[in-house]
Structure formats: structure tokens, C-alpha cells
N, C-alpha and C positions, 0 to 999 in steps of 0.2 A: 423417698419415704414421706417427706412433706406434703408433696404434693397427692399422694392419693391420699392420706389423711386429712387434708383440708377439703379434699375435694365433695365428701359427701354432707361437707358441716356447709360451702357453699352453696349446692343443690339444695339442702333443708333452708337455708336462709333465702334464699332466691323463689324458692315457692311459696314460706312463709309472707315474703311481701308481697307475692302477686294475690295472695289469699286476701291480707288484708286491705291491699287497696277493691277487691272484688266485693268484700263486708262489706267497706265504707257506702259502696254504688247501694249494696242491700237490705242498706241499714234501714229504711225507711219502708220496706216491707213487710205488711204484718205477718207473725207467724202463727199460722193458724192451725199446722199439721200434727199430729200425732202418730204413734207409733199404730196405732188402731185405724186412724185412718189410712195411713200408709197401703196396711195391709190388704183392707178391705178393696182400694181402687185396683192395686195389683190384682187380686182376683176377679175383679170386673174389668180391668183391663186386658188383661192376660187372657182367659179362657174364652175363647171363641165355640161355638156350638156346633158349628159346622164340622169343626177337624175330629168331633167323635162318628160324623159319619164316613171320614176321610178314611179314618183307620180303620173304622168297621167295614170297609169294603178289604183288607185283610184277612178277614174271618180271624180264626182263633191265632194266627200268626200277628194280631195286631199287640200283643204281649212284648213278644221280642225286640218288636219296632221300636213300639213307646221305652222300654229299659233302654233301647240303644239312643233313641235321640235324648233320654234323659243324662245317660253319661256324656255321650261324645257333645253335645249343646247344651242341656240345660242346666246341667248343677257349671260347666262353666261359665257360663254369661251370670250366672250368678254370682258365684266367688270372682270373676272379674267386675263385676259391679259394686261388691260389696269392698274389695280393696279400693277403686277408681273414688268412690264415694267418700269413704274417709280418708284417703289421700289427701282429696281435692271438693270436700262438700260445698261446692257453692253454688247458686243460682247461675240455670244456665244448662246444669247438669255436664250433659255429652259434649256443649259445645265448649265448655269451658276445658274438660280434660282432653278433647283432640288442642285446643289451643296452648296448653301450657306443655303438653304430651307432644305434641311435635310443632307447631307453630299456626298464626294466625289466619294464614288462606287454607288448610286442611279443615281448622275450626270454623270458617266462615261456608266453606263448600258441606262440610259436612251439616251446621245449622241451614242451609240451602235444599238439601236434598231429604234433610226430614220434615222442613215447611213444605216442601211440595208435594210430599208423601199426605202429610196430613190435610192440606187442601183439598186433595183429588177425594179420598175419603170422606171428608167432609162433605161433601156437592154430592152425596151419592146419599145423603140422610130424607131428604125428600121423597126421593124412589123408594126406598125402603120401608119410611113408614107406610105410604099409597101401596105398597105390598102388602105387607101384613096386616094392613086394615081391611084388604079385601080379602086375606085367609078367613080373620077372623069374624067378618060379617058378612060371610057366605059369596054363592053366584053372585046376587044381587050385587055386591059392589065391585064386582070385575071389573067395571067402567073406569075403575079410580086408577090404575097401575097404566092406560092409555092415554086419558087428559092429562096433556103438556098442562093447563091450567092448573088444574089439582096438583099437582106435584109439583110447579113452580110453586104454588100457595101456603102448602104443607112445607116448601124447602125455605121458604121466606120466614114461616111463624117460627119454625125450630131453629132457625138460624139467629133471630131477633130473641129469643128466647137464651140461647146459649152467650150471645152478646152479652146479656141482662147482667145473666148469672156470671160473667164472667168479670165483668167491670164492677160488679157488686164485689168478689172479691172469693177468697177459698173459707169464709167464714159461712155463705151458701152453697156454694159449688162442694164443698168437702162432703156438706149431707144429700146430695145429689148424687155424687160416688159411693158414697158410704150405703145410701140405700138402695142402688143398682149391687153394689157388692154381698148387700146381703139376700135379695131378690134372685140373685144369680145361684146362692150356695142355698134356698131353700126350693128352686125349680132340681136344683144338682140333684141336693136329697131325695126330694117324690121319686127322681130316676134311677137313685139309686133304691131306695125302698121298693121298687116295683117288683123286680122279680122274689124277692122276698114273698112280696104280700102273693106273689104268684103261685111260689110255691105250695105257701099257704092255702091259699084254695083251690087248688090243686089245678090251676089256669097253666101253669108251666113246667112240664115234665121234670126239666131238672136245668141246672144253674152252677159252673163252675168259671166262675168271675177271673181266674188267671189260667186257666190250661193256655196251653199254647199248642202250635205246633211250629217245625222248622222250617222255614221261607226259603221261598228259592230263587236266587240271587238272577236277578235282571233290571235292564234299564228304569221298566217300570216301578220295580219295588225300591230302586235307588232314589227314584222322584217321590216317591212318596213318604221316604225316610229324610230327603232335604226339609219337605215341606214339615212333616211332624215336628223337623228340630226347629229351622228361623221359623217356617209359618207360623205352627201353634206354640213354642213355647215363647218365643222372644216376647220384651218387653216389660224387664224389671228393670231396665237405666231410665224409665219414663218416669217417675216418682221422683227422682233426684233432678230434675232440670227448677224444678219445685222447692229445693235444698234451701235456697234463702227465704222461704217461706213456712220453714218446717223448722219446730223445735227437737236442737239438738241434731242436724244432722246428720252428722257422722254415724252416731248412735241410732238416731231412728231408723236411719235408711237400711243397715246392716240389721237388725231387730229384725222391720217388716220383713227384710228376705229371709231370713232363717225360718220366721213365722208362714209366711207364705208360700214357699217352692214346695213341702211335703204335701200341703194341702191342694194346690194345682195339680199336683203329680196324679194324685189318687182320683179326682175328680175327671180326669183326663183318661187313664186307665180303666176305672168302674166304669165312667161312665159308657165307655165303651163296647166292655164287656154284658151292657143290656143293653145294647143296639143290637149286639151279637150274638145274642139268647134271644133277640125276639124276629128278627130280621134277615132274611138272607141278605148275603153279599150283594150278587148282583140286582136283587130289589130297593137298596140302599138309596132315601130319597138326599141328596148331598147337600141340595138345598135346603130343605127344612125338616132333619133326621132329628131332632127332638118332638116335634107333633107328630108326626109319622110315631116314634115308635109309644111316645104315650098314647096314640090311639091302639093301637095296638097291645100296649100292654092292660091298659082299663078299659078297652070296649065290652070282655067281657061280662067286665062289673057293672056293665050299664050307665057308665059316667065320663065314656070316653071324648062324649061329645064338648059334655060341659067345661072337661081339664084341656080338652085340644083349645078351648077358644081362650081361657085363661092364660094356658100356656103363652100363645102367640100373642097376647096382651101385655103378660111380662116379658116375653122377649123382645117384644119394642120397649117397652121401659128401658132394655138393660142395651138394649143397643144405642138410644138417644144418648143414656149415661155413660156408655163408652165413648160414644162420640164425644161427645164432651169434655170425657178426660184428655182426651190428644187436643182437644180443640182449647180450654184452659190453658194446658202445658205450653204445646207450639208458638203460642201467642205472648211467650216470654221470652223466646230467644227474640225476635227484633228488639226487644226492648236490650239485652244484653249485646249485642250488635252495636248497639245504639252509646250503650258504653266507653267500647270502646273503640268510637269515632268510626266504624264502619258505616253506619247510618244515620243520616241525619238525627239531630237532637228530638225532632218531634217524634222519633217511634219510641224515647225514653222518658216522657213524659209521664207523669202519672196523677190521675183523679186527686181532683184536692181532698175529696172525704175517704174515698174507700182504696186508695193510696194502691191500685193496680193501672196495670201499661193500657190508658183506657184506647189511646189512636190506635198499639198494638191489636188490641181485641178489635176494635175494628174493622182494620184490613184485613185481616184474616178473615172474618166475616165476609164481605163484600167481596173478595178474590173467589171463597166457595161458593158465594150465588153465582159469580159470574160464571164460574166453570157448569155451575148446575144447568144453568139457563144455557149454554155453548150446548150439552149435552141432549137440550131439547128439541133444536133448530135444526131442523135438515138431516136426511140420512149422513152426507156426505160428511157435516160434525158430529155426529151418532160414533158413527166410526171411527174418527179421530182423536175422541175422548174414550172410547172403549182401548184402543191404544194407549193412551195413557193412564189409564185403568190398571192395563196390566202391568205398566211399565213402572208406575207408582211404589208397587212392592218390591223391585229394584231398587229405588228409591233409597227407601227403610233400608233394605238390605246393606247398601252401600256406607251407612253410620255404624253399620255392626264391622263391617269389613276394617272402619278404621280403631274402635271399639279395641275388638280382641290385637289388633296392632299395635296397641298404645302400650301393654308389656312387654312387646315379643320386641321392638326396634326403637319406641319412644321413651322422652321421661330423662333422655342424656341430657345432665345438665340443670335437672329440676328435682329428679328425686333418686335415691338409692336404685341400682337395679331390684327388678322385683325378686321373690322368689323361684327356684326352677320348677316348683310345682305349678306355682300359678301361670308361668310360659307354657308349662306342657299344655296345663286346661285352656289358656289363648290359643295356642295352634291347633286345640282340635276342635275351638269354636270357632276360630276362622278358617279351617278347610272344611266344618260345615255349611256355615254362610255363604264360602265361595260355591262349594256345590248347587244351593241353592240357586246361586246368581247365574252360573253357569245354564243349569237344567232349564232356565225361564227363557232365558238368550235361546238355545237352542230346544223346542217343544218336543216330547217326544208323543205328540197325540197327532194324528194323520193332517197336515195343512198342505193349501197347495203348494207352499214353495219355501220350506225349511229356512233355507238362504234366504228368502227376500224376509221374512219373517223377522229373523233376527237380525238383517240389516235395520228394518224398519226400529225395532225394540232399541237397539242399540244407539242410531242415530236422534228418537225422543232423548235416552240418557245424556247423550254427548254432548248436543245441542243444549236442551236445560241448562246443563253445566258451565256451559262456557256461557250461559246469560248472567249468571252464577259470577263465573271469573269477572264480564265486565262491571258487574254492580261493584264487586269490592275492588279491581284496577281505577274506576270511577272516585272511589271513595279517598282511596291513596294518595291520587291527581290531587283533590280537593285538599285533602290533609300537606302533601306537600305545596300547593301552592298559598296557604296559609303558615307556613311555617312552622308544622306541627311534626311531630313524631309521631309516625304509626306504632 
């Protein structure tokens, strides 16, 4: 009897001090966050534009899809976010609950494999604006999305740009996100007000924003139900690695989610369902289904031209400021690394005035040109980095896989078991994730050689990871050969 009743007053005491020796590291970090801004990044982080053209190639079946990746993924990576968070609110975020949740080489592999996620991401912001600059100012600048120059140029200013703002600190960076966040939920509304106004003028027969119909169960509609769940909903544990930056937050971070999931959800759904009022299925542009269908829905109004180039104006705004958000974020786990004694001292360094991990924001910088610059030279690294392209969202995915396992097997020793509701919503967000991870490994879109394909995929992962293992087995060496405790 002693012992299980001492047992969970240990675990509270033993997390209790690993919290506040984690304070102490972040005491000296301003906090700049609120519960508004919170929110606002989560929806510019969150909502990707593309995945309403994803589902809109479900026709009216994209209904059942989105309810079901919102049960079986999204409302649980929420509610395991939002308990992970005031468990354990501290700077760091994910990396800090995989490391008290089951120990320090799962937290160092897992802060590994979401720096390399957001690198690879990163190095692709160059291309993208040289894209959409040449959408939005016409033929004439076709030329810009082929000059390696251009786009090395464009990857260099954005990148030195996001440096600025990020050694500057979240007292600029926060209105950076904040006004991508709200940029994003006013392009939402025009697309949701379109068929409206359509009907209105009687531009659009008719308009039933939730019909559905019944889906018929195959490989395909499986992969597109992975992707609805990690692809597009993932990514409320991003906001918290920010925790020692944010006031309050335990409080904040469980707020912004409450505030924020109904309103992704609908934005995600609606927005859909006017892809799907204007657009057939198989005409569905996957790449740029927002100008596409606001052309379509205002050409008749005679203004389609002018909202397509606005359009794709803000939606480089909100994509630089997305980027940004992971590229801010990411750039605090080496400094939390760096804590504790897995990396050298100089990645925990911080600005004498604006008191952020300024070497961190560095590297991270300079790692995304270089991949960007890899990605220019030669067909033969063209390819090599479109492989790790793909293999990136593995990446990500593999931080949710430890994520929803942190209630299902971790936490002995640190904290109460969780609740058995919150274990069910863990195992059905991580047999989503794994599905995910699965369906990427193996393509089901016609390649020439299935097998070589996900050898190729799998061996990027492996490999990564074990560069991964030797930086921290390095780190260890050094730590033991100083006389230190890991």
C-alpha cells in the first residue's frame, strides 16, 4: 500500500523538478505570446490551401472524409496537446515531453527529425515565391520559376529576412504570424462568401455546403483520408515548443486550441465545399485550387482577374509567414539541446539585447540555403533533393508517432497514468500517423518499381537518423569524458 501511494506523489515530484530546472534555463526569455496570438499562428500554420483541393477531388464525399479525419486525428492530437502542454509547458515543446515522457535519445532523435523536416521546407521558399510571382504577373515572368539565379536570390533575401525577424525576437515575429493569420481567415471568408454572392446573382444554380455522399472504400480513398488527417490537420504541438516564450502557458496553449480547432475545422470543410460547387473533380487544379476556383467563381462578375492576382499575392504573404512560423520555432530546439549538454554551449547562446538563440537562428538559416542551393545544381541533385522532399513529411510524421505514444507507454515514473479516454484518442491518432507513414513508404500512384521506391524512402529516413544517433552518442563521449552526467 505504501508503495503505490507514494508512487504517484514521486512522479509529481520528479517532474516538478525537471520543470523547474527547464524554467530556470528559460527564465531569461522574453515572453511575448498571448492567447490571441497563439491562435492566430495556429491558423496560419495549420491550414494549408492546397488540401481543400485534395478533398475536393472527393466530390460531395469530401464531407464524410473531413468528419472522419476530424474524429479519428484531429480533435486527438488536440486533446493530447493540450494535456502534453500543461503537464509539461515548457520551452522546447515536443522535445521536452518526448524527453521526460520516455527519455533523452527519443527527445533528441525526435528534436532531429523535426529540424530536418523544417529545413527541407524551408529551402523550398525561394521556388515558391519565383512561382507565384510569375502566376501573379502574368506569361511575362515565366522566366523567374527557371533562373537558378532568381531563385537562389529570392531564397537568400527571404531567408536573411526571416534571420532578422527572428533574432529580433517574437515581439516582431508574433506580428508577422499574427498578420499571416489574419490574411489567411480574410482570403477563407471571400471563398466562403462566394457562392453566396453566387447565388445571389444567380451565377450559381445552387449550393449545398454539407451534402455528402457514401465513399467507396479503396486504397485510394484510404490515402487520401491519411493525408486529410497528419497532412492537413496536424500541427497544434507547434505553438508550444514556444511555451517558455508565452505567457502563462499551460493556460494559453489549452485556450488557443479550444479557440482554434472549431475554426480550422469549418474553414477546412466550407472551404471545400466551394471548390466543389464550382469545380469538377477531375478538373481540380491541386496546385493552386484557390485562384483557380476564385476565378471561377468572380470571372462572371468581371473581377476575376483582379482577385486571381491579389489572391496569389496573399497567398505568398501567408506562405513566407508560415514559413517563418516553423522556421522561428525549429530554431529553439538546438538552443534546448544545447541545455542539456547535448550540444555544444554556443547553440545556447543568446543575443545580448533581444535575448533569442541568435547562433541557433543562424544555422538553421544557412543549412536551408545550402539545401536550397543543393537543389539548384544539376539534374542528378534535383533528384536527390526531391527525395528528400518527399521523405521530409516522414520526418514530421515520425514526432507525431512519438507524440500520441507518450500516453499510450510513456510518462512511468514522471507522471500519473493519463486518463483511458485520452489513451483511446492516442491510439487512434497514432494508427492515423502510422497509416500515414505507411501509405508514403509504399506509393500507391503507378512508379516504376514500388520496392525500389520505398527502399530508396526508407533508407533517406534511416540513414538521417543514425547521423542523428552519432551527433548525440558524440555528445555523450564528450560529456563522459569530462566528468559530467548526461
Amino acid at each position: 500500500m505504501t508503495g503505490s501511494a507514494t508512487a504517484p506523489e514521486s512522479a509529481t515530484t520528479e517532474l516538478a523538478e525537471a520543470e523547474a530546472r527547464v524554467e530556470a534555463q528559460s527564465a531569461s526569455l522574453r515572453k511575448e505570446l498571448g492567447v490571441r496570438d497563439l491562435v492566430l499562428t495556429q491558423i496560419l500554420f495549420i491550414v494549408g490551401l492546397s488540401w481543400i483541393g485534395v478533398a475536393g477531388k472527393l466530390g460531395p464525399a469530401h464531407v464524410i472524409f473531413w468528419l472522419l479525419a476530424l474524429v479519428l486525428f484531429y480533435l486527438p492530437s488536440a486533446a493530447v496537446v493540450m494535456y502534453l502542454s500543461r503537464l509539461m509547458p515548457l520551452e522546447g515543446g515536443l522535445y521536452q515531453w518526448a524527453k521526460l515522457g520516455f527519455n533523452g535519445t527519443i527527445g533528441f532523435l525526435l528534436a532531429w527529425n523535426l529540424w530536418l523536416y523544417v529545413i527541407v521546407h524551408t529551402s523550398e521558399i525561394g521556388l515558391e515565391c519565383a512561382t507565384y510571382l510569375s502566376y501573379a504577373l502574368g506569361p511575362s515572368a515565366s522566366w523567374m520559376t527557371a533562373s537558378s539565379w532568381f531563385v537562389a536570390l529570392a531564397t537568400a533575401i527571404l531567408l536573411m529576412l526571416m534571420i532578422l525577424a527572428s533574432v529580433i525576437g517574437l515581439s516582431v515575429g508574433k506580428w508577422v504570424h499574427n498578420v499571416g493569420g489574419i490574411v489567411m481567415l480574410v482570403v477563407f471568408g471571400a471563398l466562403l462568401a462566394m457562392p453566396l454572392i453566387g447565388l445571389y446573382t444567380g451565377h450559381l444554380r445552387e449550393y449545398h455546403p454539407l451534402r455528402t455522399s457514401v465513399p467507396s472504400f479503396s486504397l485510394f480513398n484510404l490515402n487520401i483520408l491519411g493525408k486529410l488527417g497528419f497532412g492537413a490537420l496536424g500541427g497544434f504541438e507547434y505553438v508550444a515548443i514556444l511555451a517558455g516564450e508565452t505567457r502563462a502557458p499551460a493556460r494559453s496553449v489549452r485556450r488557443s486550441v479550444l479557440i482554434a480547432a472549431p475554426v480550422i475545422a469549418l474553414m477546412f470543410v466550407l472551404g471545400t465545399s466551394t471548390v466543389v460547387a464550382y469545380i469538377p473533380a477531375d478538373q481540380i487544379d491541386l496546385v493552386g485550387p484557390l485562384p483557380q476556383v476564385l476565378r471561377a467563381g468572380f470571372g462572371p462578375l468581371g473581377i476575376a482577374g483582379q482577385l486571381v492576382t491579389i489572391a496569389i499575392l496573399l497567398t505568398l504573404a501567408m506562405r513566407v509567414a508560415q514559413t517563418n512560423v516553423a522556421f522561428t520555432a525549429v530554431a529553439r530546439l538546438p538552443m534546448v539541446a544545447g541545455w542539456d549538454r547535448l550540444l555544444p554551449p554556443w547553440f545556447s547562446r543568446l543575443h545580448a539585447k533581444y535575448r533569442t538563440p541568435v547562433n541557433s537562428i543562424v544555422l538553421v538559416g544557412v543549412c536551408a540555403f545550402a539545401i536550397a542551393l543543393l537543389s539548384l545544381v544539376g539534374v542528378g541533385q534535383a533528384e536527390a533533393f526531391q527525395l528528400l522532399f518527399n521523405a521530409s513529411g516522414m520526418f514530421y510524421a515520425l514526432t507525431y508517432v512519438v507524440m500520441f505514444a507518450i500516453p499510450l507507454f510513456g510518462l512511468r515514473g514522471v507522471a500519473p497514468r493519463p486518463p483511458l479516454w485520452l489513451r483511446m484518442a492516442s491510439a487512434s491518432g497514432l494508427a492515423m500517423t502510422v497509416l500515414y507513414v505507411v501509405l508514403a513508404v509504399f506509393p500507391i500512384i503507378k512508379v516504376e518499381s514500388v520496392a525500389l521506391f520505398a527502399a530508396k524512402i526508407s533508407l533517406v529516413i534511416v540513414t538521417a537518423n543514425l547521423v542523428g544517433v552519432g551527433i548525440l552518442e558524440s555528445a555523450r563521449r564528450r560529456l563522459r569524458a569530462n566528468g559530467e552526467a548526461a
